[in-house]
N, CA, C and O atoms as CSV, one atom per row, in Angstrom:
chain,resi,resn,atom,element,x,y,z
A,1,UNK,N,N,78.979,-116.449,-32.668
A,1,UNK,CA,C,77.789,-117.199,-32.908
A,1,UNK,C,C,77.720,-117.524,-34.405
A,1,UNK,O,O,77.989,-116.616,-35.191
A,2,UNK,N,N,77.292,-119.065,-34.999
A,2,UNK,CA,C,77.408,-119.659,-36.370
A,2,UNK,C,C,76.393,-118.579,-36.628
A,2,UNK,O,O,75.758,-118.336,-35.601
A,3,UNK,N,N,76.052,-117.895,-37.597
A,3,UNK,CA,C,74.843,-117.762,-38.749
A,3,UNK,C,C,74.438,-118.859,-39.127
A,3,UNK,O,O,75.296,-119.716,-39.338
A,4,UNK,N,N,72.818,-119.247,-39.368
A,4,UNK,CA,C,72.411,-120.491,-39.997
A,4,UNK,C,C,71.334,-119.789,-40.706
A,4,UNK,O,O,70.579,-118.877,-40.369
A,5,UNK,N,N,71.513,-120.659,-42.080
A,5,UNK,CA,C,70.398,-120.198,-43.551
A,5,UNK,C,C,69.365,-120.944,-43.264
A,5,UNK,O,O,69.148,-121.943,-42.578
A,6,UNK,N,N,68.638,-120.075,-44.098
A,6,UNK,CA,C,67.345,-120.481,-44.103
A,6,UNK,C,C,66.781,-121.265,-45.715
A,6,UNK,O,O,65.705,-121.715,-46.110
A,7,UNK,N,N,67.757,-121.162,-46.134
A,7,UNK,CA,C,67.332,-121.499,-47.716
A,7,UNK,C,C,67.204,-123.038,-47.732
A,7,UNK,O,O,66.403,-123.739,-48.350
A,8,UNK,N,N,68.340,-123.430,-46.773
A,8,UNK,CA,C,68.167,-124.939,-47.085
A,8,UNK,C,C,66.720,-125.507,-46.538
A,8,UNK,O,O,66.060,-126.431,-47.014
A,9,UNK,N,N,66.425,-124.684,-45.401
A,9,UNK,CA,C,65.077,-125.171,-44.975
A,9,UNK,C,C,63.881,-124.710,-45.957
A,9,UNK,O,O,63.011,-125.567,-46.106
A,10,UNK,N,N,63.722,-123.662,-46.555
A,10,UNK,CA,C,63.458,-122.949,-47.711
A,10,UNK,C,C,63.168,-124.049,-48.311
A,10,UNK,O,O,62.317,-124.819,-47.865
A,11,UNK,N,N,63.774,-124.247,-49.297
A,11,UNK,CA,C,64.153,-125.347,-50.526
A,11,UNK,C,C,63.540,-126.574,-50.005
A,11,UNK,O,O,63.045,-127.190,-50.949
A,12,UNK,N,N,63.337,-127.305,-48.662
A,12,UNK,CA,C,62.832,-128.391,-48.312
A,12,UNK,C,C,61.309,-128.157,-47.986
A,12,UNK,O,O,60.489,-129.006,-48.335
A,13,UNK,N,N,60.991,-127.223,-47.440
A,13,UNK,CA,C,59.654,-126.766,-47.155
A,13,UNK,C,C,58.524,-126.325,-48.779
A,13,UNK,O,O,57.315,-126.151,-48.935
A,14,UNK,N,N,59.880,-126.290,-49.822
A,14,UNK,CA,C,59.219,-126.011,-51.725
A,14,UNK,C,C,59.185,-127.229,-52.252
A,14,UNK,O,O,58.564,-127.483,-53.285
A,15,UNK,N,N,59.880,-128.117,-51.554
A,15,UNK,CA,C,60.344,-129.503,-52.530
A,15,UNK,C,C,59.023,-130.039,-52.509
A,15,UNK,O,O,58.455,-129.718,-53.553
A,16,UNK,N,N,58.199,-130.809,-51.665
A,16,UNK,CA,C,57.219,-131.632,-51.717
A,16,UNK,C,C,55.918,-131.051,-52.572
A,16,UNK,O,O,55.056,-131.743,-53.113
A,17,UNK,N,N,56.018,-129.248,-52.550
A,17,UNK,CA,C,54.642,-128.691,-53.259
A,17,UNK,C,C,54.879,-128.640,-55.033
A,17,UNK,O,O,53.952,-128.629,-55.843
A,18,UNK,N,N,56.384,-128.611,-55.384
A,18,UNK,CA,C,56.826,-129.243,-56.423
A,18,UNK,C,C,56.628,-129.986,-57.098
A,18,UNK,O,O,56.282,-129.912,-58.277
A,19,UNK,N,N,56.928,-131.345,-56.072
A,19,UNK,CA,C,56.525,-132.532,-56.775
A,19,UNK,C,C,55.161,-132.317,-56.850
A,19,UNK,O,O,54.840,-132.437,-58.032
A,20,UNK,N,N,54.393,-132.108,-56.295
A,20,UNK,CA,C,52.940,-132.412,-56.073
A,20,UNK,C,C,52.787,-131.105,-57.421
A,20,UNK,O,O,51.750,-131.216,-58.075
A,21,UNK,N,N,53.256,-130.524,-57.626
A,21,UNK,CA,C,52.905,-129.754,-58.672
A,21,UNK,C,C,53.040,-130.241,-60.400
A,21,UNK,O,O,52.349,-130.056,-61.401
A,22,UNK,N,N,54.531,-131.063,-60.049
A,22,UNK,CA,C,54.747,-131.537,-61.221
A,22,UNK,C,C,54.002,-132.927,-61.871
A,22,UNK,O,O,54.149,-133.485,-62.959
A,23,UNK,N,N,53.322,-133.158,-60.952
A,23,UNK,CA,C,52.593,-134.421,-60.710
A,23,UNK,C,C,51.080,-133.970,-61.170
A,23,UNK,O,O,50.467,-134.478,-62.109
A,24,UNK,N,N,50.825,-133.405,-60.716
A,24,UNK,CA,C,49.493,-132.679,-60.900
A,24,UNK,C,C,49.179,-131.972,-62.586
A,24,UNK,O,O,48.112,-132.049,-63.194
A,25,UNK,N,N,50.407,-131.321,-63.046
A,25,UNK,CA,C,50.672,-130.846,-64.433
A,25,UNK,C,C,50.439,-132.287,-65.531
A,25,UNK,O,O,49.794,-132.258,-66.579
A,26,UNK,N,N,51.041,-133.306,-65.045
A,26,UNK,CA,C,51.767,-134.132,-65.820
A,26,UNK,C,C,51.173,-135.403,-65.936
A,26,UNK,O,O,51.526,-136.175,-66.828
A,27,UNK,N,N,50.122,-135.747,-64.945
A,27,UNK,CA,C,49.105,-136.260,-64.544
A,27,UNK,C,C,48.111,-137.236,-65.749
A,27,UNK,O,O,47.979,-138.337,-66.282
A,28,UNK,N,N,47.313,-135.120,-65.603
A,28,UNK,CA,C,46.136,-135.148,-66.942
A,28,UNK,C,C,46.471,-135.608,-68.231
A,28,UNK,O,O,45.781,-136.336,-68.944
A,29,UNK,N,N,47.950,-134.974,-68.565
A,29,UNK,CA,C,47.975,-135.520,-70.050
A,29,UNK,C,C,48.618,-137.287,-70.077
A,29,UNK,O,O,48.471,-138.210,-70.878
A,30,UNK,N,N,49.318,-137.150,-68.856
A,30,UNK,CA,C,49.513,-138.997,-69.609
A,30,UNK,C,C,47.815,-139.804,-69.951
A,30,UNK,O,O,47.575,-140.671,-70.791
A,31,UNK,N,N,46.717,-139.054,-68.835
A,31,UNK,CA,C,45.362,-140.049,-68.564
A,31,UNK,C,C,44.742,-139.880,-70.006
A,31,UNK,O,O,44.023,-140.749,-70.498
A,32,UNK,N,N,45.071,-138.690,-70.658
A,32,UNK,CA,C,44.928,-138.403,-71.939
A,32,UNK,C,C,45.458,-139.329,-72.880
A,32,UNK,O,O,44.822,-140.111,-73.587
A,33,UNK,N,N,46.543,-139.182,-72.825
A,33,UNK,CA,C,47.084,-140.013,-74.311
A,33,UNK,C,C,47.025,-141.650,-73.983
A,33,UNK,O,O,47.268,-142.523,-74.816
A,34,UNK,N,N,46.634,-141.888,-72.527
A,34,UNK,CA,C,45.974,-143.664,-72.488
A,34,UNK,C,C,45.038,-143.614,-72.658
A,34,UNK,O,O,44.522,-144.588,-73.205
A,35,UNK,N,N,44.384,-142.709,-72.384
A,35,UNK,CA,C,42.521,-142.787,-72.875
A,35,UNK,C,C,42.759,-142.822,-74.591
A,35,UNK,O,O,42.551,-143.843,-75.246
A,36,UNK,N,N,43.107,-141.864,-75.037
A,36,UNK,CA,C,43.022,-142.013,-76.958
A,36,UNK,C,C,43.885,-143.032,-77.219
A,36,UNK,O,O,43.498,-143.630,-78.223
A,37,UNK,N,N,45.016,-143.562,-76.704
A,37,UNK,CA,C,45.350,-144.852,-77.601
A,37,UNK,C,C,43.785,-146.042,-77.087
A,37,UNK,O,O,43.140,-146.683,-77.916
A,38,UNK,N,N,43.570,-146.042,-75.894
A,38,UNK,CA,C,42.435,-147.422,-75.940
A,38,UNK,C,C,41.582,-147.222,-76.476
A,38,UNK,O,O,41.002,-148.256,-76.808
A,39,UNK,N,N,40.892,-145.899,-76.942
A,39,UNK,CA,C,39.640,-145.476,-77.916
A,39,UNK,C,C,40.110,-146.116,-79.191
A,39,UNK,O,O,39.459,-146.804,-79.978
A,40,UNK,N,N,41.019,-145.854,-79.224
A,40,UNK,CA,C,41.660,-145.633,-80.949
A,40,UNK,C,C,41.463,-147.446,-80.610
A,40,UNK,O,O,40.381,-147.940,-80.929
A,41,UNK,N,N,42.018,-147.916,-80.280
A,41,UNK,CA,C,42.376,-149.093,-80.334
A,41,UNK,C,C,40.990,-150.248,-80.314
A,41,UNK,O,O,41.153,-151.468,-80.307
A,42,UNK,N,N,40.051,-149.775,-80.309
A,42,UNK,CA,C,39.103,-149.915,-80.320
A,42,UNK,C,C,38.692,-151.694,-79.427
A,42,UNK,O,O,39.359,-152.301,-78.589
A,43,UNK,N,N,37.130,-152.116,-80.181
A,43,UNK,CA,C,36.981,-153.488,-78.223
A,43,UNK,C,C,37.272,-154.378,-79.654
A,43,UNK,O,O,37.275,-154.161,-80.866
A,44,UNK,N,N,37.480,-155.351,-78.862
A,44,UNK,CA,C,38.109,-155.877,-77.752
A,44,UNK,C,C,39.189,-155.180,-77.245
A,44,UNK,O,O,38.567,-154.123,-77.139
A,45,UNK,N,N,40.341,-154.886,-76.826
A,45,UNK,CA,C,41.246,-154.514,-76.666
A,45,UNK,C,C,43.197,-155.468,-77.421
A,45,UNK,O,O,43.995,-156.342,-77.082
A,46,UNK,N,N,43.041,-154.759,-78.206
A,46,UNK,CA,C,44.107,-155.396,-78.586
A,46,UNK,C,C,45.295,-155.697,-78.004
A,46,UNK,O,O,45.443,-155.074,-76.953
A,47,UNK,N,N,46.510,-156.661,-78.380
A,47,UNK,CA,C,47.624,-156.818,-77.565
A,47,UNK,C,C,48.172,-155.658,-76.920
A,47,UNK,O,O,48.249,-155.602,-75.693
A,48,UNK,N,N,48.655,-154.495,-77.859
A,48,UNK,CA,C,49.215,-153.196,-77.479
A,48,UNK,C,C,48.453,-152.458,-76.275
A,48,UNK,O,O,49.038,-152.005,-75.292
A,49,UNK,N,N,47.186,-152.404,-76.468
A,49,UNK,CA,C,45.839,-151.688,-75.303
A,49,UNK,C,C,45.935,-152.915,-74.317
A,49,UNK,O,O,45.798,-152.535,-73.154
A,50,UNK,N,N,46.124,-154.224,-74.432
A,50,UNK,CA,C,46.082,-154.620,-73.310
A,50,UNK,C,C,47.872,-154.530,-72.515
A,50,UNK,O,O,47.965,-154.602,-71.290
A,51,UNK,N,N,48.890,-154.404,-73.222
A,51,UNK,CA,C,50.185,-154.260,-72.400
A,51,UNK,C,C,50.202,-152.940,-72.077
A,51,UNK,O,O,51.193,-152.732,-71.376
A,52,UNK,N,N,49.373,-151.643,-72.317
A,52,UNK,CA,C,49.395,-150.508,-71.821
A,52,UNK,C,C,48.459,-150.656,-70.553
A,52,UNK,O,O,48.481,-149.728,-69.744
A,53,UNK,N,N,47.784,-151.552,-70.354
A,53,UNK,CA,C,46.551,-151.172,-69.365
A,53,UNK,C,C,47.396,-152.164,-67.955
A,53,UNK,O,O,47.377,-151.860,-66.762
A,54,UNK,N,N,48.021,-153.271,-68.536
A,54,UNK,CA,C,48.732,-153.943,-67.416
A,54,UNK,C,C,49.706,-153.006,-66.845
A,54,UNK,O,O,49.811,-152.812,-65.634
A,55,UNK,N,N,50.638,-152.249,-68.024
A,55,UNK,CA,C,51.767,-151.693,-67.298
A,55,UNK,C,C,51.695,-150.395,-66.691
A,55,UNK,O,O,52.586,-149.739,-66.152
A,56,UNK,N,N,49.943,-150.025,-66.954
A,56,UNK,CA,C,49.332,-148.903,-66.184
A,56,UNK,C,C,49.440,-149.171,-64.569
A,56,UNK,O,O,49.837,-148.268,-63.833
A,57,UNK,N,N,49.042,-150.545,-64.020
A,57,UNK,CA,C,48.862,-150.817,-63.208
A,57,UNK,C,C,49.592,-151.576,-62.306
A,57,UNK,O,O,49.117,-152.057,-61.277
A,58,UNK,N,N,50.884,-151.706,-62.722
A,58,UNK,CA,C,51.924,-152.319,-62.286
A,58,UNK,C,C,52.444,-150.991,-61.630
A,58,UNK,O,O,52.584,-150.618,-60.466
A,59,UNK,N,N,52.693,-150.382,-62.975
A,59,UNK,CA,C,53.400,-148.771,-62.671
A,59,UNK,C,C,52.656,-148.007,-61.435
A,59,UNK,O,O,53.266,-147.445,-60.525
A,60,UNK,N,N,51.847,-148.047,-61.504
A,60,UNK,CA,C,51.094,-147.349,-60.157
A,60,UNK,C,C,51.152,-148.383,-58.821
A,60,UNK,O,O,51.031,-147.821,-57.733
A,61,UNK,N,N,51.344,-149.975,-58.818
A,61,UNK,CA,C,51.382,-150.272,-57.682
A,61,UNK,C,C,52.763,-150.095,-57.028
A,61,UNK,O,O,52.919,-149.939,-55.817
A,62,UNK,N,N,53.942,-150.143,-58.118
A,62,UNK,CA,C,55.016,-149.823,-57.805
A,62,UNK,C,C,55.516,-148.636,-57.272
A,62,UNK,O,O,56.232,-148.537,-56.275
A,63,UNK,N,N,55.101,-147.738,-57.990
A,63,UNK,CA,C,55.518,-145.896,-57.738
A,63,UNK,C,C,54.710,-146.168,-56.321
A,63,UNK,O,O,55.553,-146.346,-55.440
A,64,UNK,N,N,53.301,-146.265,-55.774
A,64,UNK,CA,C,53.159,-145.736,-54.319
A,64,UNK,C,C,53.460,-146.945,-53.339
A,64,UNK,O,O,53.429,-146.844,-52.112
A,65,UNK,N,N,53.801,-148.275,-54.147
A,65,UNK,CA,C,54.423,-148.575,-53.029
A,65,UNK,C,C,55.713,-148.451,-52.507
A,65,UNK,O,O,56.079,-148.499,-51.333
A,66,UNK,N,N,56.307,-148.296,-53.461
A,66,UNK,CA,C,57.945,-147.198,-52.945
A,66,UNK,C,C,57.397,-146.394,-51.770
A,66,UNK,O,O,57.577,-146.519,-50.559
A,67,UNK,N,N,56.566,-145.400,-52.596
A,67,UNK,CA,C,56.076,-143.927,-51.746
A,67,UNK,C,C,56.211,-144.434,-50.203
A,67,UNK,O,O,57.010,-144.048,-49.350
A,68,UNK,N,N,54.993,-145.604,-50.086
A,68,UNK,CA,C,54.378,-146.222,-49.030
A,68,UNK,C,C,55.894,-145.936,-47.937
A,68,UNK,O,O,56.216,-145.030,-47.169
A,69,UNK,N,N,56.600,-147.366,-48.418
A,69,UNK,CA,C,57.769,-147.032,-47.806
A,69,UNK,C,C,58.506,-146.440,-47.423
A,69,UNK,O,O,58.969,-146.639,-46.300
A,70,UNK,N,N,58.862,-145.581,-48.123
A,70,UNK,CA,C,60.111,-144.193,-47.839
A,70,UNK,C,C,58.736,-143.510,-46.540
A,70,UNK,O,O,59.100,-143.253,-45.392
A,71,UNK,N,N,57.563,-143.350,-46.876
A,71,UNK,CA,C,56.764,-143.035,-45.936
A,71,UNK,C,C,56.126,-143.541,-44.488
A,71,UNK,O,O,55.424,-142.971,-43.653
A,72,UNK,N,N,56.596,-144.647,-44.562
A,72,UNK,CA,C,56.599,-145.212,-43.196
A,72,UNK,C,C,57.773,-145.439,-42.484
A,72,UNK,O,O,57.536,-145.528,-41.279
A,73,UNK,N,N,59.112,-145.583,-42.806
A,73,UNK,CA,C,59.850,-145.431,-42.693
A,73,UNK,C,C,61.392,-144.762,-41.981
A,73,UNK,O,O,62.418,-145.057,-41.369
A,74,UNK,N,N,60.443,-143.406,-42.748
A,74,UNK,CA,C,60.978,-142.257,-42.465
A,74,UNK,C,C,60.960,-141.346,-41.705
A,74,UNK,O,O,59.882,-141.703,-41.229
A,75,UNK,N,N,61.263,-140.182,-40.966
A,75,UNK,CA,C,61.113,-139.485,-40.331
A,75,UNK,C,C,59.997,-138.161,-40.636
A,75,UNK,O,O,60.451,-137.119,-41.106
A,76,UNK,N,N,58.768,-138.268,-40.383
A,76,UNK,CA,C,57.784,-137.348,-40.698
A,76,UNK,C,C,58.852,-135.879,-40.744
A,76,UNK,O,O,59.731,-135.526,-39.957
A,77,UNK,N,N,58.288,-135.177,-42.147
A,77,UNK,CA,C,58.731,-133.980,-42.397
A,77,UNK,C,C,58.881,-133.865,-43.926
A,77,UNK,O,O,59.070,-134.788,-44.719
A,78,UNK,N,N,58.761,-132.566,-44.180
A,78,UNK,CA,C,58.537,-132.279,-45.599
A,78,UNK,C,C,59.746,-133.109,-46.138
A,78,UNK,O,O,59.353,-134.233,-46.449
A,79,UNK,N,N,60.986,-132.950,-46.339
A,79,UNK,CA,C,62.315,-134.051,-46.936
A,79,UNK,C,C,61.530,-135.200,-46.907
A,79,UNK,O,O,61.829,-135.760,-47.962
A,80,UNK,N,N,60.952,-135.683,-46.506
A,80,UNK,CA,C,60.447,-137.313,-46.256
A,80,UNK,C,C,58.980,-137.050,-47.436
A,80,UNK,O,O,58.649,-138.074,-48.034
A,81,UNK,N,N,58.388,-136.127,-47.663
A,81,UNK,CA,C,57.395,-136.148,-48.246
A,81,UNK,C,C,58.029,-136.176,-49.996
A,81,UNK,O,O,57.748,-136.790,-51.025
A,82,UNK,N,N,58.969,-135.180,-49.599
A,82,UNK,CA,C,59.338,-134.715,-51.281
A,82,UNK,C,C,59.916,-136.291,-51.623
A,82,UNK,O,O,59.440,-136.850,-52.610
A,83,UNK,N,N,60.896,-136.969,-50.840
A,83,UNK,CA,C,61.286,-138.407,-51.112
A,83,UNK,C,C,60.320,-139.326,-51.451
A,83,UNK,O,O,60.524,-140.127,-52.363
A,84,UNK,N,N,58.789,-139.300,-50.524
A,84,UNK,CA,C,57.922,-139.640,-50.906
A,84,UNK,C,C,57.359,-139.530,-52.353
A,84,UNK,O,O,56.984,-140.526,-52.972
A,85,UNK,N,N,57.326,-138.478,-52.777
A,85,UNK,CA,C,56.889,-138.075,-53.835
A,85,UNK,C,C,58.027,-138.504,-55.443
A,85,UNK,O,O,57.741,-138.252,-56.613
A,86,UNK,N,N,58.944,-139.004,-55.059
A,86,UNK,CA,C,60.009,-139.079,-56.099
A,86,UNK,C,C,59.438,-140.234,-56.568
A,86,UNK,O,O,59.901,-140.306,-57.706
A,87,UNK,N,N,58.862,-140.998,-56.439
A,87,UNK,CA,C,58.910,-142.279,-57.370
A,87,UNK,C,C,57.371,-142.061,-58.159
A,87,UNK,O,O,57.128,-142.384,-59.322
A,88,UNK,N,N,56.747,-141.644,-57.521
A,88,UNK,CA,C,55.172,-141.340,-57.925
A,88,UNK,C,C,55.596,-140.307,-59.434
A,88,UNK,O,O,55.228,-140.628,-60.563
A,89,UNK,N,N,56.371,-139.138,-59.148
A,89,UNK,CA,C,56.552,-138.170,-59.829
A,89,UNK,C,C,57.323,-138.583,-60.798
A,89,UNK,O,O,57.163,-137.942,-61.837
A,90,UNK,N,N,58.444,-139.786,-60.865
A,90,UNK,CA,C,59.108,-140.293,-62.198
A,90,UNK,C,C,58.287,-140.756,-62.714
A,90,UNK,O,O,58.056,-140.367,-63.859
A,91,UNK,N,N,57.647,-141.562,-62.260
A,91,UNK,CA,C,56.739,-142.870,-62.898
A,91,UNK,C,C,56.032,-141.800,-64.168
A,91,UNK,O,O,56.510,-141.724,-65.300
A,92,UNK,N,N,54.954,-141.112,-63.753
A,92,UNK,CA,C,54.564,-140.016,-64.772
A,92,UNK,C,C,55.489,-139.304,-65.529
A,92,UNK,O,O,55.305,-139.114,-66.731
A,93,UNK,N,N,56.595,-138.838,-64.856
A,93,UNK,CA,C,57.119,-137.833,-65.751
A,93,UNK,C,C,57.365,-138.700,-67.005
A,93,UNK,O,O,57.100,-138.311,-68.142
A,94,UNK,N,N,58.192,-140.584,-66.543
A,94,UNK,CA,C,58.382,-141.005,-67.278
A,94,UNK,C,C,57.776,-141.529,-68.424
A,94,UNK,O,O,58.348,-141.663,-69.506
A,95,UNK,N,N,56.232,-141.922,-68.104
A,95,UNK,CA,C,54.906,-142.158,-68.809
A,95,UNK,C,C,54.907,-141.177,-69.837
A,95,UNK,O,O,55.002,-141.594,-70.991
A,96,UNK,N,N,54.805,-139.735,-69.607
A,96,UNK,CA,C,55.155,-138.536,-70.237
A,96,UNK,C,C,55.589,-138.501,-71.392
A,96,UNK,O,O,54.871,-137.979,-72.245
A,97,UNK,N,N,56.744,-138.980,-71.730
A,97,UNK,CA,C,57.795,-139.514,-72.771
A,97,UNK,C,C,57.918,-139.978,-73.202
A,97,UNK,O,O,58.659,-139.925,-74.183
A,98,UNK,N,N,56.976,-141.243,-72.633
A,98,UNK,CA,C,57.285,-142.606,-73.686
A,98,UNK,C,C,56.068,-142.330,-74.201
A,98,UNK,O,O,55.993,-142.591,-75.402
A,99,UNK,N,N,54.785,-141.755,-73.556
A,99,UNK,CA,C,53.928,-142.059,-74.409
A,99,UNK,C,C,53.520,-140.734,-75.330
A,99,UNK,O,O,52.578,-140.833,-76.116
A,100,UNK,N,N,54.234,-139.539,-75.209
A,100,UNK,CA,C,54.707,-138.242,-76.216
A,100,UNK,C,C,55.330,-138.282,-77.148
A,100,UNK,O,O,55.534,-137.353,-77.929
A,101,UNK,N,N,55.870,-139.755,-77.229
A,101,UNK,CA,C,57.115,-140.134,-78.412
A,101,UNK,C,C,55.754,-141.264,-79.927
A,101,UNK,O,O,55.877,-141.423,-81.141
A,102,UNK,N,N,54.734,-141.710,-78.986
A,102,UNK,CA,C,53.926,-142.387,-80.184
A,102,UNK,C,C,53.433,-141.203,-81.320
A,102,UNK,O,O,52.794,-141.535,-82.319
């Protein structure tokens, strides 16, 4: 009789609370450092505050509509969630960086 692991199911059943973790961490501070550049940037909104506020919202229709997809798509189950979660979770991580580097 094969032995079969449990880790791989393990590891898929951790993946999606992950993302949702790393997402959740990583979140608050990007909403942070767009909130103080548009303060700073004071009204009207200047060129820079206005190409951050467009590519706020591009970036978010893009990341869940990936999500959307891989989520309708796919075969319900955590692997399908954590996949779900990959584009949502770059988008920030990547936000993260670029806007940790001003």
């Amino acid at each position: 009789m094969a032995r079969t692991s449990r880790a791989g199911t393990a590891g898929a059943l951790v993946a999606p609370w992950l993302a949702l973790a790393g997402i959740a961490v990583t979140s608050p501070v990007v909403i942070a450092q767009r909130t103080a550049q548009l303060v700073v940037g004071g009204w009207p909104p200047g060129p820079r505050e206005r190409r951050e506020i467009t590519r706020m919202w591009t970036e978010k229709l893009d990341a869940f509509s990936r999500a959307a997809v891989i989520a309708g798509t796919s075969v319900p189950g955590p692997a399908t969630a954590a996949r779900a979660l990959a584009p949502i979770r770059a988008a920030v991580r990547s936000n993260a960086r670029r806007l940790g580097r001003r």
